[in-house]
C-alpha positions in Angstrom: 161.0 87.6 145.6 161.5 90.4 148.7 161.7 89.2 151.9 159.0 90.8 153.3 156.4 88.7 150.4 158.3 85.8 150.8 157.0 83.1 153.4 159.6 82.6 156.3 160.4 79.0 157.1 162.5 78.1 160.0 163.3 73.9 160.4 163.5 73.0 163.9 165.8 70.5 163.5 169.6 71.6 162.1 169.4 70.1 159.3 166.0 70.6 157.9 165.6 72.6 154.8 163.4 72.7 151.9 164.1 69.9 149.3 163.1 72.0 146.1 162.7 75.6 146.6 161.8 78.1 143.5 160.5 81.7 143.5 160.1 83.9 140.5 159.0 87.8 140.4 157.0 90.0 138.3 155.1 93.6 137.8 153.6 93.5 141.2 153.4 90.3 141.4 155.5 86.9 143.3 155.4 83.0 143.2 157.1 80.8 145.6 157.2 76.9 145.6 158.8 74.3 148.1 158.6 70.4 148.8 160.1 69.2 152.0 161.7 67.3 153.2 160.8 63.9 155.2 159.9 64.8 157.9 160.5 68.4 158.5 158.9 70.2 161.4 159.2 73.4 161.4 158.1 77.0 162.2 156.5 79.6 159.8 155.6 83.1 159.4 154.3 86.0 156.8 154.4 89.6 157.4 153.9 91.9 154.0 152.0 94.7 152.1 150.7 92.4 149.7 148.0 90.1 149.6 149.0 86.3 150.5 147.5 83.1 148.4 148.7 79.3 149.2 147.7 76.3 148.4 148.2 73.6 150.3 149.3 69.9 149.4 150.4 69.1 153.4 149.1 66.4 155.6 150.0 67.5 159.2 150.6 65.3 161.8 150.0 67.8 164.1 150.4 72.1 163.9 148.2 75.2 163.7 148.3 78.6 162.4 147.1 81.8 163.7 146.2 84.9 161.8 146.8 88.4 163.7 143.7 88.7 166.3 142.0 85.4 165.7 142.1 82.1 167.2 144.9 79.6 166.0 143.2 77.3 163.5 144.3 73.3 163.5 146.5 71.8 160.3 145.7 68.3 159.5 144.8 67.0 156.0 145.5 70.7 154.4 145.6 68.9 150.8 144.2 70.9 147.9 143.2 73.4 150.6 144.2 77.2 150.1 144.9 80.3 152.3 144.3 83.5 151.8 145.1 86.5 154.1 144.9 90.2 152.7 147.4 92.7 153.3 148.7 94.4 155.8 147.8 91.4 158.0 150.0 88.6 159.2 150.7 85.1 159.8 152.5 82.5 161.9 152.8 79.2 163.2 154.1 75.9 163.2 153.9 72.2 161.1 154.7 68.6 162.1 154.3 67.0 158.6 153.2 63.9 157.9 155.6 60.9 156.3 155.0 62.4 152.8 155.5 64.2 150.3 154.4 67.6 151.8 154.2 71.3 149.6 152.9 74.5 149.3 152.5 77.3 146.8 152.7 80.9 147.5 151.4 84.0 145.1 151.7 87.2 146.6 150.3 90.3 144.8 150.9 94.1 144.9 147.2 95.7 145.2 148.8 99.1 144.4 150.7 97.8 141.6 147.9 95.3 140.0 145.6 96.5 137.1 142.9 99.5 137.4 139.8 97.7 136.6 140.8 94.9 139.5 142.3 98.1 142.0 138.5 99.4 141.3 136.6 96.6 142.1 138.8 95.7 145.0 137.9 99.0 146.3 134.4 98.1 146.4 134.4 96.1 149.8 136.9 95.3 152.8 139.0 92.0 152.2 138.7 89.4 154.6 140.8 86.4 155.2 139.9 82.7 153.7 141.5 79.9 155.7 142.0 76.3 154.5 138.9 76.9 151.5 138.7 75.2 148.5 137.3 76.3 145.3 136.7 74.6 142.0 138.7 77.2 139.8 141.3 78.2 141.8 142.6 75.5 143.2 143.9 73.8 139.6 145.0 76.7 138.9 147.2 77.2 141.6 148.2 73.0 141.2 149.3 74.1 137.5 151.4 76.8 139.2 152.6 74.7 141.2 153.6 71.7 139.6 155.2 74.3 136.6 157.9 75.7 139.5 158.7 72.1 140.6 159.6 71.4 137.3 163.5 71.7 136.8 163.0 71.5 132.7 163.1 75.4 132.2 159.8 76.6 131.8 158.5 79.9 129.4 158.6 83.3 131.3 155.5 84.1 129.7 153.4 81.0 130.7 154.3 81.0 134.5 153.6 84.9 134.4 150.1 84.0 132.8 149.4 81.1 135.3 150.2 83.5 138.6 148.3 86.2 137.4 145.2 83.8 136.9 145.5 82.9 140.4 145.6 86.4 141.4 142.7 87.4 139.2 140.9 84.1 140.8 141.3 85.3 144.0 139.5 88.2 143.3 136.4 86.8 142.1 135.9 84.7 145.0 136.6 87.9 146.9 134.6 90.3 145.4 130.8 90.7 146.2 128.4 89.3 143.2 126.6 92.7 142.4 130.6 94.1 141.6 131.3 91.3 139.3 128.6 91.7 137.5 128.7 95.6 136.9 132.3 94.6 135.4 132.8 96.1 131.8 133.8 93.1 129.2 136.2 94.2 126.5 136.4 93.0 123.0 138.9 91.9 120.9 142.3 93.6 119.8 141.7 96.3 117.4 143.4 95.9 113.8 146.0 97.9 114.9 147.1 96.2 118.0 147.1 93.0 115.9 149.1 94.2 113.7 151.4 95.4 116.3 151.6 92.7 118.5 151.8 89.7 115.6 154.9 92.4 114.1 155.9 92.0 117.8 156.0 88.6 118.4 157.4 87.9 114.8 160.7 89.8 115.5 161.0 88.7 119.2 160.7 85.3 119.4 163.8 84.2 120.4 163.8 86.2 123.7 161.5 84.9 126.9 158.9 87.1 126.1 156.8 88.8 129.4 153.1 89.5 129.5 154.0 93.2 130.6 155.9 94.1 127.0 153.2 92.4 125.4 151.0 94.3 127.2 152.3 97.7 126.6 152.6 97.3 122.7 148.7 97.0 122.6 148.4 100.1 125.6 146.8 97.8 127.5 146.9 96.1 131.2 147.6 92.7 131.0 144.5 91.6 133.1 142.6 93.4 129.9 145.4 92.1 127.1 144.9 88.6 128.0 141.3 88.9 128.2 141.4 90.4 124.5 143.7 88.1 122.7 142.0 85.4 123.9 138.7 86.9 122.7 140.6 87.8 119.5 142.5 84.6 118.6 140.9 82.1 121.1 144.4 81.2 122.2 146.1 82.7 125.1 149.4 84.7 124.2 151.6 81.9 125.5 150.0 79.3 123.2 149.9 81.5 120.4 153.7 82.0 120.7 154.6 78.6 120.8 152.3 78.4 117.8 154.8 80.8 115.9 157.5 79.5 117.3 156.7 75.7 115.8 155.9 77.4 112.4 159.3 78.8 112.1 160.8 75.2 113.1 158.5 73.8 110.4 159.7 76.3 107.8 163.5 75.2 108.9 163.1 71.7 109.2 161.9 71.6 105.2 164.2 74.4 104.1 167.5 73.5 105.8 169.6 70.6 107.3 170.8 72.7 110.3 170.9 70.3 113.8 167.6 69.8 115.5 169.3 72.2 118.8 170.2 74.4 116.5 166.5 75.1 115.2 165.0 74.8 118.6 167.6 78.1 119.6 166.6 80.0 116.9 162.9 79.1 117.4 162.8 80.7 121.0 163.0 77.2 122.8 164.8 76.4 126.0 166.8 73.3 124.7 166.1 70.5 122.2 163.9 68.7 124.9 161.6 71.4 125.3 161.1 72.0 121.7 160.4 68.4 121.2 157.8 68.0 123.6 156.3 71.2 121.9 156.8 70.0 118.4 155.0 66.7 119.1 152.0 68.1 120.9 150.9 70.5 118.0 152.6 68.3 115.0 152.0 65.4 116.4 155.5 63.7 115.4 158.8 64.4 116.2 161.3 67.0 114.8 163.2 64.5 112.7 160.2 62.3 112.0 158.6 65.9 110.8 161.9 66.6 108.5 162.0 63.1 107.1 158.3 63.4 105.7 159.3 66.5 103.5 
């Protein structure tokens, strides 16, 4: 993540840093995650280009924060509370957090370098900032993100990629006034020859981390629109229909061969025996070896 998206924490005490800190970046787009430590007060600020989205799972003992020109707003019980602040604007301030266990998570996103249709509607009015709001959508959304980049157990390029640009999109539809929204064009599915291409795709690739933006490009398409598409098309989203794929090819190998179960789970795309496990039970509903045993 660059500096300038990133947000800047600075622990008042010498030893105070964040307990888990993760941060992954994409086509014009950033996600940052940290869980403190008990207690940390400490001092923060964001300065960038691009637009700013946190949510909030914080209890402050005491604290505010003040936005460029307005009046410093109050922390206190921030949890499943979000802030948004559009860009080119800025923000700073300071957190005594309570005896818990305190987060936050950060997507920042690159207007210039997000999809046409969403540059075009964004166009359409003058963002304004959102402090400490909730909404019904966007805040799970974000908690996914969230509790996906506190997870050490590695976690598909693809899916974190899909969840951050939700949140993005998200943010947009709360932004946007109602007569834009609804003047918004809906696409259709995936033509037969962008299924053919992208199933040819996926087929040959799936042992690579596979990214929404290659995806994307096979079919010509943003991927605000290819998601939108496959999911009209297949009425899975691309990560699930991956892993889909990916647990028919393990299927195939479990009956065909005696190779080791880590062996399979490699060749099948997965990040480790665990992961494919956990995968193989949810959508077989038994185990690898349990699976292999029946045929």
């Amino acid at each position: 993540m660059d500096q300038e998206s990133e947000l800047q924490l600075r622990f008042r005490e010498a030893n105070g840093l964040a307990e888990t800190h993760a941060a992954h970046n994409w086509r014009g787009l950033s996600a940052q995650y940290s869980r403190l430590k008990l207690p940390a007060e400490y001092e923060f600020e964001w300065h960038g280009n691009w637009h700013y989205l946190a949510y909030h799972d914080l209890v402050l003992v005491d604290g505010e924060m003040e936005l460029t020109g307005e009046k410093p707003v109050a922390g206190g019980d921030l949890r499943d509370k979000m802030t948004y602040v559009p860009a080119g604007q800025s923000i700073e301030g300071w957190a005594k957090p309570a005896n818990r266990m305190n987060a936050f998570t950060v997507v920042c996103f690159d207007p210039s370098a997000m999809e046409e249709e969403i540059q075009a509607e964004f166009n359409q009015f003058e963002p304004r900032p959102y402090i400490y709001f909730r909404d019904a959508q966007l805040g799970p959304t974000m908690r996914k993100l969230g509790e996906l980049m506190a997870d050490e157990r590695p976690t598909s390029r693809i899916y974190a990629e899909t969840v951050a640009l939700t949140a993005a999109l998200e943010m947009f539809r709360i932004s946007i006034p109602p007569v834009a929204a609804q003047s918004r064009k809906v696409r259709g599915q995936l033509s037969a020859s962008q299924r053919r291409l992208i199933a040819e795709y996926i087929d040959a690739h799936l042992t690579t981390d596979l990214g929404l933006d290659e995806l994307a490009n096979i079919c010509g398409l943003t991927r605000f629109h290819f998601c939108r598409s496959f999911k009209a098309t297949y009425g899975d989203t691309p990560f699930q229909y991956v892993t889909a794929k990916r647990i028919e090819k393990a299927q195939h190998m479990l009956r065909q061969s005696r190779l080791p179960v880590s062996f399979i789970a490699e060749a099948c795309g997965f990040n480790g025996a665990n992961q494919f496990g956990r995968a193989f039970r949810s959508h077989v509903g038994t185990t690898p070896l349990a699976y292999r045993k029946m045929t």
